[in-house]
C-alpha positions as CSV (number, residue, x, y, z in Angstrom):
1,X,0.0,0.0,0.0
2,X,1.4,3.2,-1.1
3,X,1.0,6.0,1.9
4,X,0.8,9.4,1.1
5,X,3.7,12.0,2.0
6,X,1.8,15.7,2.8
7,X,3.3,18.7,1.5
8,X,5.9,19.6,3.5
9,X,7.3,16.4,2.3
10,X,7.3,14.5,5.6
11,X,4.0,13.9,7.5
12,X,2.2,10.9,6.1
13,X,-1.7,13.1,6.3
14,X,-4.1,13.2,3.4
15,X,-3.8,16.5,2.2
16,X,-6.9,18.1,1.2
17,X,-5.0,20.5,-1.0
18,X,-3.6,17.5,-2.8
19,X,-6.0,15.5,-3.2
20,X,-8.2,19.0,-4.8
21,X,-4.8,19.3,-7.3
22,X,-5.0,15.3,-7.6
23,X,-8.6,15.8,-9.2
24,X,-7.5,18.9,-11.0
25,X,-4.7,17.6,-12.9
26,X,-6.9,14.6,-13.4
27,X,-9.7,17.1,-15.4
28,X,-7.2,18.7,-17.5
29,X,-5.5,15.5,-18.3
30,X,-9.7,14.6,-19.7
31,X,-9.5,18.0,-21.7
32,X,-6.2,17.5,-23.4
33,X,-7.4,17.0,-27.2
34,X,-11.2,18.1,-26.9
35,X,-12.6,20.3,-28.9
36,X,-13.6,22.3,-26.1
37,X,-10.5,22.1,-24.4
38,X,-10.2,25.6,-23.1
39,X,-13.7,25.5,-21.6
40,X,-12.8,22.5,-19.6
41,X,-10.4,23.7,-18.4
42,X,-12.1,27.0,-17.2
43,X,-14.2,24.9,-15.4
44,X,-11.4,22.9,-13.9
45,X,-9.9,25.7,-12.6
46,X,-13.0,27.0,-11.2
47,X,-14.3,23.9,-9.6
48,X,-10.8,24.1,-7.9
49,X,-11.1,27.7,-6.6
50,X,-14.5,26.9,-5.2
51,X,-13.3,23.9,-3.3
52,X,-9.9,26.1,-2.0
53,X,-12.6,28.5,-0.7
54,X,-14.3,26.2,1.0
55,X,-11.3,25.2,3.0
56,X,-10.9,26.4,7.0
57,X,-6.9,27.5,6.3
58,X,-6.3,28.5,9.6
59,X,-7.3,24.4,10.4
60,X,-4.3,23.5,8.0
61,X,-0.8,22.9,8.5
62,X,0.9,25.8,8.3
63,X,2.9,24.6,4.9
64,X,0.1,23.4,3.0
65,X,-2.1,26.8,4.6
66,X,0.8,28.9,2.9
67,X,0.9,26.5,-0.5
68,X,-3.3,26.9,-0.8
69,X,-3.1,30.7,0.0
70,X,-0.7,30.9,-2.9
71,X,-2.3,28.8,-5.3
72,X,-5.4,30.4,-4.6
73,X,-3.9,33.3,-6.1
74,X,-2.2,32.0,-8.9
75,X,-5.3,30.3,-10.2
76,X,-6.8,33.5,-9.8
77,X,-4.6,35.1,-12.0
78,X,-4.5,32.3,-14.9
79,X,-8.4,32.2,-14.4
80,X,-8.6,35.9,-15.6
81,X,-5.3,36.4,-17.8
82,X,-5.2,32.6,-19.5
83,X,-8.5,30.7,-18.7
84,X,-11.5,33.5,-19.9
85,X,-9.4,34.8,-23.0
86,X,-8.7,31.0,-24.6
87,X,-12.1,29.9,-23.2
88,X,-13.5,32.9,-25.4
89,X,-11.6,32.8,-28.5
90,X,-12.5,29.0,-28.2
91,X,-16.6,29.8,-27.8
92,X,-16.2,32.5,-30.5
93,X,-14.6,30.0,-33.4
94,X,-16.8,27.2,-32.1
95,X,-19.8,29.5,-33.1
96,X,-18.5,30.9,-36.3
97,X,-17.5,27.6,-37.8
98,X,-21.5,26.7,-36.8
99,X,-22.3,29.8,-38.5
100,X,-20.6,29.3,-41.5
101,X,-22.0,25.5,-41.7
102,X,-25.1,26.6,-41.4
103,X,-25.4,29.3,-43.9
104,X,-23.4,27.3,-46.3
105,X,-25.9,25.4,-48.1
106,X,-27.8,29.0,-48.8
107,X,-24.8,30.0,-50.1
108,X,-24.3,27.1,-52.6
109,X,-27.9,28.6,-53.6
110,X,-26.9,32.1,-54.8
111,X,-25.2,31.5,-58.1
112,X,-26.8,33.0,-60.7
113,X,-29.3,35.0,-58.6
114,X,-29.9,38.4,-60.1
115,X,-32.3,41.5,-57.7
116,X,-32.8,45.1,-58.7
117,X,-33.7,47.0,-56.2
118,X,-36.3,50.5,-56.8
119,X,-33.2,52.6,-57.2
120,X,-31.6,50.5,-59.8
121,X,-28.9,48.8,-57.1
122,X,-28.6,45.3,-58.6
123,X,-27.0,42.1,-56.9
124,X,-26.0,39.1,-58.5
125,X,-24.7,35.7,-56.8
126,X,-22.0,33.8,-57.6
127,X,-20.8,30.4,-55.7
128,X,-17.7,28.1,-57.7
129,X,-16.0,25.1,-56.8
130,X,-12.6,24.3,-58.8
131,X,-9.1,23.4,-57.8
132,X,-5.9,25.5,-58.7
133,X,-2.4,24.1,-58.1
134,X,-3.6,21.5,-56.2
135,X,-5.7,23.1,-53.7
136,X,-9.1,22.7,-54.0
137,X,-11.3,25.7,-53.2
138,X,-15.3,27.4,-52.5
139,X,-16.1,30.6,-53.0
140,X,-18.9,32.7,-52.6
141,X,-20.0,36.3,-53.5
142,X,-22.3,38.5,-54.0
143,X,-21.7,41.8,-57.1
144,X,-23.4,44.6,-55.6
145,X,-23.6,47.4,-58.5
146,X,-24.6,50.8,-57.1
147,X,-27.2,53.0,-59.9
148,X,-24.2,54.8,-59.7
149,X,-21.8,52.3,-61.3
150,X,-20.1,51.6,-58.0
151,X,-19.0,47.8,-57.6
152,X,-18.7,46.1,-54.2
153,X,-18.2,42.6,-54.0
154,X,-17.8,41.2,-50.6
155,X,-16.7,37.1,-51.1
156,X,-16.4,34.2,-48.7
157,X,-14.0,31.8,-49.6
158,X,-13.0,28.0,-48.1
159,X,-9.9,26.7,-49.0
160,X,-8.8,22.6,-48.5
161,X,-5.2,21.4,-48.1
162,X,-2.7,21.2,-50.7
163,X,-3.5,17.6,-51.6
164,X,-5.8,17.8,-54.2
165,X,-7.0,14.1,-53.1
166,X,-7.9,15.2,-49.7
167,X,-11.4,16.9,-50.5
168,X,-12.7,16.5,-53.9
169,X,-14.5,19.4,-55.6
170,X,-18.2,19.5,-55.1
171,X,-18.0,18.2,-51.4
172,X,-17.6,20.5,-47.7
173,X,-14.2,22.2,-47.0
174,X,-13.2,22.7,-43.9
């Protein structure tokens, strides 16, 4: 039977602390990989927090009392300068890339759509597969001509990898 060492490296205790950083480094070991992997690790973080402020520190040995005060605050600090910013950027491109499924089959729709507006603005679609150098590509666009001859033409485009045998034309890129 293996008995646990505490923190300061001698007493043989459970160690609340620990076993709180044994479950901690057990839930980030579960988000390596995921596609949600920053979120779970938020939520790691957090779950750890709460459970340090739960603690009674002045009931702790005064080693493992100064190690929680100080983690406390370090997982305070990677919470709010590492944890909220990749958990966000994460949500945000998780939410795009739905987006952008989404609306994709409407888009495949557009080509060859032609509206004039009352004031003679006219908009025509245009959506191409192809490949070029080995990359194959969609695109999508819409020609907005102003009565005033003015020509916008916002696009989307989605590019596959440079083998050509990776995602034949015609089929989702992503």
């Amino acid at each position: 039977m293996l008995t646990r060492i505490g923190i300061d490296g001698v007493t043989p205790e459970i160690s609340p602390v620990d076993s709180f950083c044994k479950d901690h480094d057990i839930a980030y070991f579960d988000a390596r990989g995921q596609p949600d992997e920053a979120m779970r690790k938020l939520e790691a973080d957090l779950v750890l927090m709460a459970r340090l402020e739960q603690l009674d520190f002045d009931q702790l040995p005064e080693t493992e009392r100064l190690y929680g005060r100080l983690m406390s605050f370090a997982f305070f600090e990677k919470i709010l300068c590492v944890d909220l910013p990749s958990a966000s950027s994460e949500w945000m491109g998780n939410r795009i890339l739905e987006l952008s499924k989404s609306f994709e089959r409407l888009f495949q729709k557009i080509n060859g759509l032609t509206y004039t507006d009352q004031f003679g603005t006219k908009m025509t679609g245009v959506a191409l597969d192809g490949k070029v150098g080995g990359f194959a590509y969609q695109m999508y666009w819409v020609t907005d001509r102003q009565a005033d001859d003015l020509v916008y033409a916002p696009f989307l485009g989605l590019f596959s990898s440079p083998h050509p045998s990776d995602v034949p034309v015609g089929q989702d890129i992503y």
